[in-house]
N, C-alpha and C positions, 0 to 999 in steps of 0.2 A: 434591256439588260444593262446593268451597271457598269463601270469600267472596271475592267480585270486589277486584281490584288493579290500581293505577296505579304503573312503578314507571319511573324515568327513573334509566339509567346510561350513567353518561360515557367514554367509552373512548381510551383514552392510548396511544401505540406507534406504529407504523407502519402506519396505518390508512386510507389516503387513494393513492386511485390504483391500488390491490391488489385490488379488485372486494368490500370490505367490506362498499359499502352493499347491492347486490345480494344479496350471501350475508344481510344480517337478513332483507330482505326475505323471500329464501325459507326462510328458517328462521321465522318470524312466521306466512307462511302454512300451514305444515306444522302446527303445534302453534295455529292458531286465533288470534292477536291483533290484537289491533288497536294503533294507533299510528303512528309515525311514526321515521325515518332520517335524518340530515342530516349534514354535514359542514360544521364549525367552524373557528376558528384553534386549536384547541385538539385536535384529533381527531376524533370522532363523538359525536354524542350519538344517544341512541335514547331514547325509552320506546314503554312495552308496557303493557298492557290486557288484563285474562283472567282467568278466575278461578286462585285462588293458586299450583294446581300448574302449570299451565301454564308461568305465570310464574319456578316455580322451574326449570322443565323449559328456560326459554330461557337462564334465566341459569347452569346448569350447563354449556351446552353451545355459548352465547355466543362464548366464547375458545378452547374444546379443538377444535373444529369449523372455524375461520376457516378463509379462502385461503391457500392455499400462501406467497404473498409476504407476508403479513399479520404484523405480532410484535406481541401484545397484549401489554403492561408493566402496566399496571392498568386494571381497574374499578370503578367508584365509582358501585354504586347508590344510590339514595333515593327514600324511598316519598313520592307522592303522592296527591291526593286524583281518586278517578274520576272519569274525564268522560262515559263511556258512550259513549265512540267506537265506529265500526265500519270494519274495514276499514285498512289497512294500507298507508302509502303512503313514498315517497322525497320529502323536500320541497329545496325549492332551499338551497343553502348559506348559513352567514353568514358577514357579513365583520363586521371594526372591533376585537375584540380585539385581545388582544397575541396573535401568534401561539406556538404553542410544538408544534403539531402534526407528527408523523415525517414528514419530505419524503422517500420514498422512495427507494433506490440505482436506478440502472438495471438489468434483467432479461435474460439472455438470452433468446435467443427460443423461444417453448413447443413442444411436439409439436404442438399441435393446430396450431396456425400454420403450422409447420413444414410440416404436409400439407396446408394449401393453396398456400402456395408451391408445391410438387409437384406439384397438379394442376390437370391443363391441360383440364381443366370448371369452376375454380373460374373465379372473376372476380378471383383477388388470383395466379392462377398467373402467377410471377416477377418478382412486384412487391416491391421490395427494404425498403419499411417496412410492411410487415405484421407489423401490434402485436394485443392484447388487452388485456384488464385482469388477466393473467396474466405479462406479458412487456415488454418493448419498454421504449424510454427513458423516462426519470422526470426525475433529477435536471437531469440536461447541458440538460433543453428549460427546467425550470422554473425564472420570473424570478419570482415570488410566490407566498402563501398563501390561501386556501385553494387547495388543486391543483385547480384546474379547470379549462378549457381557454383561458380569457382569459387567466390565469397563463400561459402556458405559449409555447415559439414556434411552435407551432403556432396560434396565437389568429388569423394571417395566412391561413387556410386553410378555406372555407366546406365542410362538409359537403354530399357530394349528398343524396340523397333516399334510395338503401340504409344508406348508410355514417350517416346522419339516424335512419333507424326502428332501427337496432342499438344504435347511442348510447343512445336511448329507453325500450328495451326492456328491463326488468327480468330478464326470463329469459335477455336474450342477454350471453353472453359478454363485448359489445364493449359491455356498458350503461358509460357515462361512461368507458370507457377515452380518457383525454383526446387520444393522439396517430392515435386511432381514422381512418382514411385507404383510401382506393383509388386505382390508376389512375385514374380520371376524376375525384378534386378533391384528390390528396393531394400528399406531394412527391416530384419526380422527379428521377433523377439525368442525369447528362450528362458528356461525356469532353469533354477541350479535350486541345489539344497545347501544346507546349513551344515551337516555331518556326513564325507571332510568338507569343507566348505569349496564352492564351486561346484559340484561335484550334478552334475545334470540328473534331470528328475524322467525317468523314466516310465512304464505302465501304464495302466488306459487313458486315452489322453495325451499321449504322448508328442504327440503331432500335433495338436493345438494347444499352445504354452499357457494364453491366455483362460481356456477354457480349464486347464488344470488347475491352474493356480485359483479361481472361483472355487473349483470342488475343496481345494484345500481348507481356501478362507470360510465354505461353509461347513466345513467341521471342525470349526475352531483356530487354524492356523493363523499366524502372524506373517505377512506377506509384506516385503521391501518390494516397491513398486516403483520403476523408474518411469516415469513423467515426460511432460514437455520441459518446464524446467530444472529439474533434480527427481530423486527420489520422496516418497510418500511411505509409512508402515501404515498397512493397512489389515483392519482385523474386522470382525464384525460387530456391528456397533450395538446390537441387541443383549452380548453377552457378556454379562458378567465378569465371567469368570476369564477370560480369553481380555477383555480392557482393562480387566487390572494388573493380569502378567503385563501385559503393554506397558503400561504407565511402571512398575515396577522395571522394567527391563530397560525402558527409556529414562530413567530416573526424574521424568517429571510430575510431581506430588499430587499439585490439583489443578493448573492451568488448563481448560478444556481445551478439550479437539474439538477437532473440524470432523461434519458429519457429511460426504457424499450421497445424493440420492438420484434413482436412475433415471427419473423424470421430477416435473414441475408437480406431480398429482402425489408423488412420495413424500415431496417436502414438505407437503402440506400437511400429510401425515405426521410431521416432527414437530415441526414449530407454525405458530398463529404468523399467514402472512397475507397487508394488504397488496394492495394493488402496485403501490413504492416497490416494497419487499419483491414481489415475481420479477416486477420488472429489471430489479436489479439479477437479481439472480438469473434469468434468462439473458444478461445482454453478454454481444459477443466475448466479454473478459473473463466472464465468469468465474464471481469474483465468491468469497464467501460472502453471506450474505448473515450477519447478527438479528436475531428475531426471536421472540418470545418463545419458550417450548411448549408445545401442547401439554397437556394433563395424562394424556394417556399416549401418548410418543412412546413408541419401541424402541428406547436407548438405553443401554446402559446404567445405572447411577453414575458409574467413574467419569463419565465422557465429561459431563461438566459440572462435576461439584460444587454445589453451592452457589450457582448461577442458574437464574432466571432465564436465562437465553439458549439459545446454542446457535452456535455457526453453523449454516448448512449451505452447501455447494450440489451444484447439479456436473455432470460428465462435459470436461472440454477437448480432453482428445477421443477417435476413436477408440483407443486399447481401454479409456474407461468406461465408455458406450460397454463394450462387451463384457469386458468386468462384471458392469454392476447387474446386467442383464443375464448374465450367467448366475452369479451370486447371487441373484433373488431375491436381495436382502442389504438394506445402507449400513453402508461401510463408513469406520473410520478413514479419514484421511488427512492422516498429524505428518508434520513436514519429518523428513526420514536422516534425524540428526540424535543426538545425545544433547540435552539440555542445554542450550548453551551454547552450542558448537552451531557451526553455518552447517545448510543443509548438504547434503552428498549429491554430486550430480556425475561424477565419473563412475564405472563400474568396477574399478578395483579401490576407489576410496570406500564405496558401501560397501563391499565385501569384505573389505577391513573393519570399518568402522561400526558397521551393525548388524558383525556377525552374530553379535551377542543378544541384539531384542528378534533379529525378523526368525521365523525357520524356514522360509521359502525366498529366492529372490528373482522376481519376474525382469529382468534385463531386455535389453536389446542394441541392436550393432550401430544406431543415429548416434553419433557424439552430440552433446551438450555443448556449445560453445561457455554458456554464461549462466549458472544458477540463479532460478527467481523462485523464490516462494509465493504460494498464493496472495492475490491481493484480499483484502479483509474491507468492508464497507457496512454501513449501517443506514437504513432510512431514517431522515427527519421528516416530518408533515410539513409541507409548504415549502420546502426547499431542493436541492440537492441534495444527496446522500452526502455522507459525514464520512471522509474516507479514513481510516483506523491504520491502514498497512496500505499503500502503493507496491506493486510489483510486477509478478507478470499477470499480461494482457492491459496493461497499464504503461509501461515503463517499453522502451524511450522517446516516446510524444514529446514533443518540446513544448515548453511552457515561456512566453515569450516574456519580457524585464522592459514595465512600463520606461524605464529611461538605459539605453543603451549601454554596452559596456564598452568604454574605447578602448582595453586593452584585455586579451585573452585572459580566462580567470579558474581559477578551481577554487569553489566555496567546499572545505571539509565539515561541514555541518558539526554536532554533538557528538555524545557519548553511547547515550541510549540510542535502541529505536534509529542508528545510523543511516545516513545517505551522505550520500557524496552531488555536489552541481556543477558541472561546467557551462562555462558561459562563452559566448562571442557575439561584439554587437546586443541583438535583441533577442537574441537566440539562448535559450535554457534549458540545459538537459540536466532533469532531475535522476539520478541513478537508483538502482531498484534497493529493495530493502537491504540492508546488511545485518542488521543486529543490535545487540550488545557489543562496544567495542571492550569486553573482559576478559580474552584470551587469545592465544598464538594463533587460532587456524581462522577467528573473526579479523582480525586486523591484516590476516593476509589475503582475505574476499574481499576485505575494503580495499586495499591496495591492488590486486588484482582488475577490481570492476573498475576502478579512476584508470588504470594503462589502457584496458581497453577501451572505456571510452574516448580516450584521447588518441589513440588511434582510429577508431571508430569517425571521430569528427576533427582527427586533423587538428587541433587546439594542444600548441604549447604555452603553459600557462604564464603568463608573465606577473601577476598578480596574486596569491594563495592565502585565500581567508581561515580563520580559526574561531574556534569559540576562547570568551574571555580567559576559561579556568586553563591554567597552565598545563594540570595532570593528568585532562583527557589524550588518549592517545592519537583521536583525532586530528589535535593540538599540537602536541608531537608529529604526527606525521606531517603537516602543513609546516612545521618549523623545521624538520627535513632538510625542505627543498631548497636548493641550493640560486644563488642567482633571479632571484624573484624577489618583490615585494610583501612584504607582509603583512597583511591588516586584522589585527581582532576586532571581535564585535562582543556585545553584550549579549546571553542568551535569550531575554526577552524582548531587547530590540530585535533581536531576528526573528522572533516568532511574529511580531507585531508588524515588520516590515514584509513578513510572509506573505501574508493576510494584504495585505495591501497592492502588494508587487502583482499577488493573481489576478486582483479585481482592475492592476489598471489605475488606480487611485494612486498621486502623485503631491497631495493636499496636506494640510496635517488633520491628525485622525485620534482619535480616545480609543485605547486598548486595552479591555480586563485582560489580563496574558496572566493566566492561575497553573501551574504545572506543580511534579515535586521539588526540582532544585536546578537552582543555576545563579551562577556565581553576580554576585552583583558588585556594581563598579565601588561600593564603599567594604569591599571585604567578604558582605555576609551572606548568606544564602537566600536569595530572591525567590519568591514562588506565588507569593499572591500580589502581583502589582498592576495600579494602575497608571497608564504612562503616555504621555502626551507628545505626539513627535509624527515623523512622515521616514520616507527611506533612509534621508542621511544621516538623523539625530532623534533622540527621545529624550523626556525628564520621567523624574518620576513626580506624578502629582498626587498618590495617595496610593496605600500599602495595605495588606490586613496587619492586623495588631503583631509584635513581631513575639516570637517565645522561644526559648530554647531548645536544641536538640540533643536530649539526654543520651551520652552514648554516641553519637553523631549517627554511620549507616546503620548499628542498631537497631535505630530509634525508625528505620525505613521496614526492617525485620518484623519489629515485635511492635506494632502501633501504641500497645496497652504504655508505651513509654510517653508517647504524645498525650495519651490522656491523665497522665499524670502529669506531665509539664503543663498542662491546658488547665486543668486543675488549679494546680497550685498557683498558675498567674490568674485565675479566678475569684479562686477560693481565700488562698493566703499557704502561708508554708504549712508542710506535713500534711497535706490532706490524706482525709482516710480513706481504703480501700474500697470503691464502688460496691455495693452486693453484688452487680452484674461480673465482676471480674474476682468476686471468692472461689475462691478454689481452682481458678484457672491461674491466677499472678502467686507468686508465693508474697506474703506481707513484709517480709525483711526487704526481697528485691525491689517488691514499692517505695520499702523506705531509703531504701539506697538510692535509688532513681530519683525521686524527690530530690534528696540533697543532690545529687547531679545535676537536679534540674535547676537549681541554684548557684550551681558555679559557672564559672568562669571557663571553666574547660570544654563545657559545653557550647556550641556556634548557637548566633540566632538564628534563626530563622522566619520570612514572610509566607511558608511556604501551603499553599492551598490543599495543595497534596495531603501532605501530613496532619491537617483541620481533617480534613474526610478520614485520615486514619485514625483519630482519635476519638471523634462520632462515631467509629464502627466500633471501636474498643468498649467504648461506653454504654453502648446499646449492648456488649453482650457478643456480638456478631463474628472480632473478627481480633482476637489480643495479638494471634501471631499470621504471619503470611509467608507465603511459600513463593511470591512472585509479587512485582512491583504492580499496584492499581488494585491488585486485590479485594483489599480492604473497602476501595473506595467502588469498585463493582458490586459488591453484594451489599451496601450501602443503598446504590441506586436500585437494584431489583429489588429492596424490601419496602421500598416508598408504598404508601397508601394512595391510588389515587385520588381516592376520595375526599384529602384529605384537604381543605382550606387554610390550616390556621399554618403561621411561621412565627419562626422564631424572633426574639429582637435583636439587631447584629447591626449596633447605631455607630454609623462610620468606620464600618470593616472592621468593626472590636466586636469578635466571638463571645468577650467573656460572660456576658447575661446570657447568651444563648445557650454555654456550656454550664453553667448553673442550672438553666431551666431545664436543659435535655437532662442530667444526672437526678432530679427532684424529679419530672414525670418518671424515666425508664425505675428510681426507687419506689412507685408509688403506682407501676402495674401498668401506666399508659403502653398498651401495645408499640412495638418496635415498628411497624410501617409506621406508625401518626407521628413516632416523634421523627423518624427519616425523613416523612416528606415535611414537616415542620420545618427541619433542619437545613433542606433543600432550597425551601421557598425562602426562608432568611436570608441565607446568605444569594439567592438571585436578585432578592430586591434591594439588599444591602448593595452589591455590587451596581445596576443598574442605578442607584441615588450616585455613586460615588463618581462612575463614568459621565452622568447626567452634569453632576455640578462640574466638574473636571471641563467639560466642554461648553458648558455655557459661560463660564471664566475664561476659557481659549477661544472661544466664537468657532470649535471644530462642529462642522455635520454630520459626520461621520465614526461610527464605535464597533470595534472591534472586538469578536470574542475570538480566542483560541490559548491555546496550550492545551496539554495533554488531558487538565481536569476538564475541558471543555466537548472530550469523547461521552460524558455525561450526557444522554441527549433530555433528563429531564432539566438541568440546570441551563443547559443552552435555551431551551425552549422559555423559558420562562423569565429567565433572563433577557432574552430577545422581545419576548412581548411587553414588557415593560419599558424597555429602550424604543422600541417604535412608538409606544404610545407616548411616548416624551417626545415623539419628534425627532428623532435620528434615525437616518441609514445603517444598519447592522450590516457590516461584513461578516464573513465568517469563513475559513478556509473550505474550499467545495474539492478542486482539483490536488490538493492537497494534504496530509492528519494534518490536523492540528497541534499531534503530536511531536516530539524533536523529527518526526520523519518530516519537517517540512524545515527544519531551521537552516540548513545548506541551503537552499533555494532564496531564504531568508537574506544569507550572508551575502549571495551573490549581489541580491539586489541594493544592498545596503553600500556593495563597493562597487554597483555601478555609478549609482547617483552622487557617491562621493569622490570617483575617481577625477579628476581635471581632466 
C-alpha cells in the first residue's frame, strides 16, 4: 500500500446543477476515500483521503467519467497534509466569493424522465415540470450563485416529504436537482382565455390544463404557450387558415416560423434531414434546427414563404412532450412577442401583450428569471453546425479570450441581432440573444440581461466597449456608463477578431467579413471587406467595388434600389428598367432612384449584403422585403445545384457579373443557374482576393464570417477553394457569424489591447 494522501482539487466548468456532487460521491465510495464535496462561487471543490493509488485512481477518472451535462475546463490539485478522516460526505455550499462558477444552459428533458412522464404508476405521470439533475431548466430560473435552490425561482416552492428524501439522497438521481418538484408541492400549469382576458377555461378537461389546451390547438386555436424561457404562440402548423390569422395577428408578413415536432420520425416528415441535421436537433439544447422542406411536408404555405427550408424543433420541456403528443399534430412554435418586440416571459406581460393574437393562454406558477429565445443552428458538411441565433440551452457557457483581460469589461456588441459580453481574465460570457436594438421594451432586455449578468458573475466593469457608429443604441448605452473607460471598435474588426478569439488563433489572419452594414473607420458603410489584422488591429487590404445607397435604409427595404444603383455603376447612367422588374417597380420611381443613385446624398457603400439584394431584385425574386436577409435567403434556396458555370467578378468588381446576370435573366436563363452562377462568382472572387491578401502578408490563416456568410452555399464553396490554396479556414462554430457574435468580438479586441 502506498503512503496515505490528502489531496484537495478545485474544479472549474460547468459543474453545479449537472449532478457533479453526487457523481464524486459515488466515485469516492467505489475506490474507498474519505473526504469531502461542496459547491463554491468558484465551482466545486473536493478533497480526498486514501492511500496514493487510490487517490491517483480518482483523479484520473475525476473529469473522463463526469455527468452527461457536466464540462470540466480544469483542475487544480494540491497536496495536503492528512487528517485521517473517514468516510465521505457532500457538505453544504459556500457563499461570499466572487463568483466565477458555470451557471449552467437549460437541458432538455432526459429519457429517464421522459418514462415517467409516461407512466401512469409513476407519481410524476403527466406532470409537465419533471426535472432531474440530468435535465430541466438551469439558467432562465437562476437569479444567483452558488446554484442552489434559494438562488433559483423555484426558492417560492417547499418540498414535500418524497420530493424532500430524493433531494437528500446521494444515490438518487434528483440528489440537489434544484427545480426538483411533483404534483403535490411543485408548479402547476393553468389555461385562462382571451374573452375577458384571464378568465380561466373551464369544461372537459378541465383538470388537465395542458390536455385542454391540445383540444383547442387542434380545432384551430391559437395558444400563448409559456415555456422554459418565455412564451411561444402556438397553432397548428398544417392549417391554413388558423397560420395566417397567426401571422396577421402577430403582424409578421413573411419571416418563417418555427415548426415543433413530437418526435425525430415527425421531423422527418417536414424537412429532408442528414445524419448532421438529427443530430443537431436531438442534442440536449434543442435547438431549431434549418433544413430543407420535404415536397409533401404537412405545413402550412404561411409558415415559411418563399423559403426552401423550415426550421424544425423537436419537444425540450415536459409540458411540450404532452402538447404535442396530445395534439397529434406539429405545431407552430414562433417566439410569443409582436414583431419586433423581446419575447414575453412574465405572465401578466403576455396577457397584456398578446391578448390580441393568442385566444387561449396555457400559463403556469415557475417564474422565469431571464428570457431566452430559441437557439437557431444550421448544419454545414464537414464541419460544425453554423450557429444563426445563440440562446437558450446555449447561453451562459463561457467562451474563454485567447489573451486575458486584465481589467473587468463589458463588450456592448451591435445593433442588429444584439448580444451583450462580459469578461474577466480569460473568462467570456457571451449573453443570450436580445434582438433589434429598435425600440423601448428591446433596449430594456438588453439593459436588463448586462445587470444580471453582472450580478450573476460578480464583474464591475471597468472598461465598456461599443461599436464604431455613434447612433447605435448599443453605443449609447456603453457611453452611459459613468466612470469607466471607453473603447470603440470597428464592426468588421470585431467580427473578424470573433472568429479568431474562438479558435484561440492569436496570429495575424485574412478575413472575408461580408455582412449588410457597418460603419467603416473612413465614414462609409463597410460590408464586403477583406482585412488583414489579429485581435488588436486590422487594415483593410481589398473591398468589393463600392456603389451607392439610393435612399440609404430604403434601399435595405426595397432591393430593386440596389439593382438599379448596380446597374447604373455597370451600365452607365439611366439604365433601363430590367423586364424582370416591369410592372413590379413603377418607371418614374426607377428613374428617380437612378438619379439618386448619382448623388451625393446618397452613402457609399462595400456592402455584400445589398450585392445579394440586388441579384435577387434582378432575377425577379425579391424588389421588396419585409425583413433583413430576406432577399438574400431566397437568393440561396433558388441556386441550381447542378449548376457549374460562375460568374466573372475580377477583383471583387461585380460590375461584369451584373451585366451578365441582367443579359441571361433577359434571355430566359432559368433563375436557379443564374443564382448559383452568381454564388460561385462571387466565392471564387472572394477566395482570389483573401489568397493574394495573404500571400502578400505571409498570414496562414483566413477567415469567413459576417452575417452574409449564414449562406452555407457561399461558405462552402468559399472554403473549398481557400483550402485548396493552402490556408486554414476559420469560421465562427460556437458563435453566428452574425452581429450575434460582435460583443464577444469587442471583448476580445480590448483584451489584447488593453496594457
Amino acid at each position: 500500500m502506498t503512503a496515505r494522501r490528502r489531496v484537495r482539487v478545485r474544479v472549474r466548468g460547468t459543474v453545479q446543477g449537472v449532478g457533479f456532487r453526487p457523481y464524486v460521491h459515488r466515485l469516492a465510495g467505489d475506490l474507498g476515500l474519505a473526504g469531502f464535496v461542496l459547491n463554491d462561487a468558484e465551482g466545486v471543490l473536493v478533497e480526498v483521503e486514501a492511500d496514493g493509488a487510490a487517490v491517483d485512481r480518482f483523479l484520473e477518472r475525476l473529469a473522463a467519467d463526469a455527468p452527461p451535462l457536466a464540462a470540466v475546463e480544469h483542475l487544480e490539485p494540491s497536496e495536503l497534509t492528512p487528517l485521517g478522516d473517514r468516510g465521505f460526505a457532500i457538505v453544504a455550499s459556500e457563499g461570499g466569493a466572487e463568483p466565477s462558477a458555470g451557471v449552467t444552459p437549460d437541458a432538455a428533458t432526459c429519457d429517464d424522465c421522459l418514462a415517467e412522464l409516461r407512466d401512469p404508476a409513476d407519481r410524476r405521470f403527466r406532470y409537465p415540470f419533471v426535472n432531474c439533475t440530468n435535465c430541466g431548466p438551469r439558467f432562465t430560473i437562476v437569479v444567483g450563485v452558488p446554484y442552489d435552490r434559494g438562488n433559483t425561482t423555484m426558492a417560492g416552492f417547499a418540498m414535500c416529504a418524497p420530493c424532500r428524501a430524493e433531494y437528500d439522497d446521494p444515490a438518487d438521481r434528483r440528489f440537489h436537482a434544484e427545480p426538483n418538484a411533483c404534483p403535490e408541492c411543485g408548479p402547476a400549469a393553468r389555461l385562462l382565455g382571451r374573452w375577458p382576458i384571464g378568465t380561466p377555461v373551464g369544461g372537459q378537461l378541465a383538470n388537465d390544463p395542458v390536455a385542454r389546451a391540445a383540444a383547442a390547438l387542434a380545432d384551430g386555436a391559437i395558444v400563448a404557450v409559456k415555456g422554459i424561457g418565455g412564451f411561444h404562440l402556438a397553432c397548428r402548423a398544417g392549417d391554413e387558415r388558423v397560420v395566417a390569422r397567426l401571422r396577421a395577428r402577430k403582424r409578421r408578413e413573411e419571416k418563417p416560423f418555427a415548426v415543433m415536432a413530437a418526435d425525430i420520425e415527425g421531423a422527418r416528415r417536414l424537412a429532408v434531414l442528414g445524419a448532421a441535421e438529427e443530430a443537431l436537433m436531438a442534442a440536449r439544447d434543442r435547438p431549431i434546427v434549418l433544413a430543407p422542406r420535404r415536397d409533401d411536408a404537412g405545413v402550412a404555405p404561411s409558415v415559411a414563404p418563399g423559403s426552401a427550408d423550415l426550421g424544425v424543433m423537436l419537444p425540450y420541456s415536459p409540458l411540450h412532450h404532452l402538447l404535442l403528443a396530445d395534439a397529434a399534430t406539429p405545431l407552430v412554435m414562433t417566439s410569443g412577442n409582436i414583431s419586433d418586440e423581446p419575447i414575453a416571459h412574465r405572465d401578466d406581460d403576455a396577457l397584456e401583450r398578446l391578448a390580441g393574437i393568442a385566444d387561449l393562454f396555457l400559463l403556469h406558477d415557475r417564474p422565469i428569471a431571464t428570457r431566452t429565445d430559441d437557439s437557431v443552428v444550421r448544419a454545414v458538411p464537414g464541419r460544425p453546425a453554423l450557429v444563426i441565433r445563440r440562446s437558450r440551452g446555449r447561453v451562459p457557457d463561457a467562451i474563454d479570450l485567447p489573451v486575458a483581460a486584465e481589467r473587468p469589461l463589458l463588450a456592448c456588441g451591435a445593433e442588429l441581432k444584439s448580444t451583450f459580453c462580459l469578461a474577466r481574465g480569460r473568462r467570456a460570457w457571451v449573453g443570450h440573444h436580445i434582438g433589434d436594438l429598435h425600440n423601448w421594451e428591446t433596449l430594456r432586455s438588453f439593459r436588463e440581461g448586462i445587470a444580471h449578468f453582472e450580478r450573476l458573475f460578480a464583474i464591475v466593469p471597468e472598461v465598456v466597449v461599443h461599436d464604431l457608429h455613434p447612433d447605435y443604441l448599443s453605443t449609447a448605452h456603453a457611453l452611459e456608463r459613468q466612470g469607466v473607460e471607453h473603447l470603440a471598435v470597428q464592426h468588421h474588426h470585431a467580427h473578424l477578431a470573433a472568429c479568431l478569439a474562438e479558435h484561440g488563433w492569436t496570429g495575424e489572419a485574412v478575413g472575408a467579413i461580408y455582412d449588410g452594414a457597418g460603419l467603416g473607420t473612413d465614414g462609409t458603410v463597410w460590408g464586403g471587406e477583406i482585412l488583414v489584422g489579429d485581435l488588436a488591429g486590422a487594415r483593410r487590404a481589398a473591398h468589393l467595388r463600392p456603389v451607392r445607397l439610393p435612399g440609404g435604409d430604403a434601399a435595405v427595404r426595397e432591393p430593386w434600389r440596389m439593382a438599379c444603383a448596380w446597374l447604373q455603376e455597370a451600365a452607365g447612367p439611366d439604365p433601363p428598367l430590367p423586364p424582370a422588374l416591369a410592372g413590379r417597380v413603377d418607371a418614374a420611381a426607377w428613374a428617380a432612384v437612378a438619379r439618386l443613385a448619382r448623388s451625393e446624398l446618397s452613402p457609399v457603400t462595400t456592402s455584400a449584403g445589398r450585392l445579394f439584394d440586388a441579384v435577387a431584385a434582378l432575377c425577379g425574386l425579391r424588389p421588396r422585403v419585409s425583413h433583413e436577409g430576406q432577399a438574400a435567403i431566397e437568393l440561396e434556396a433558388a441556386c441550381d445545384p447542378g449548376e457549374r458555370g460562375a460568374y466573372p467578378m475580377d477583383g471583387l468588381d461585380p460590375r461584369e457579373a451584373i451585366l451578365a446576370i441582367t443579359a441571361d435573366v433577359a434571355a430566359g436563363v432559368p433563375t436557379g443557374v443564374v443564382a448559383a452562377r452568381f454564388h460561385r462568382g462571387l466565392a471564387a472572387a472572394t477566395a482570389d482576393a483573401v489568397s493574394d491578401a495573404a500571400s502578400r502578408g505571409g498570414a496562414g490563416a483566413a477567415v469567413l464570417s459576417g452575417g452574409v456568410f449564414q449562406n452555407r452555399r457561399l461558405l462552402e464553396d468559399a472554403s473549398t477553394h481557400l483550402r485548396r490554396a493552402g490556408l486554414r479556414v476559420l469560421v465562427p462554430e460556437r458563435l453566428p457569424p452574425n452581429d450575434g457574435g460582435i460583443a464577444y468580438g469587442q471583448a476580445a479586441v480590448a483584451a489584447a489591447g488593453d496594457p
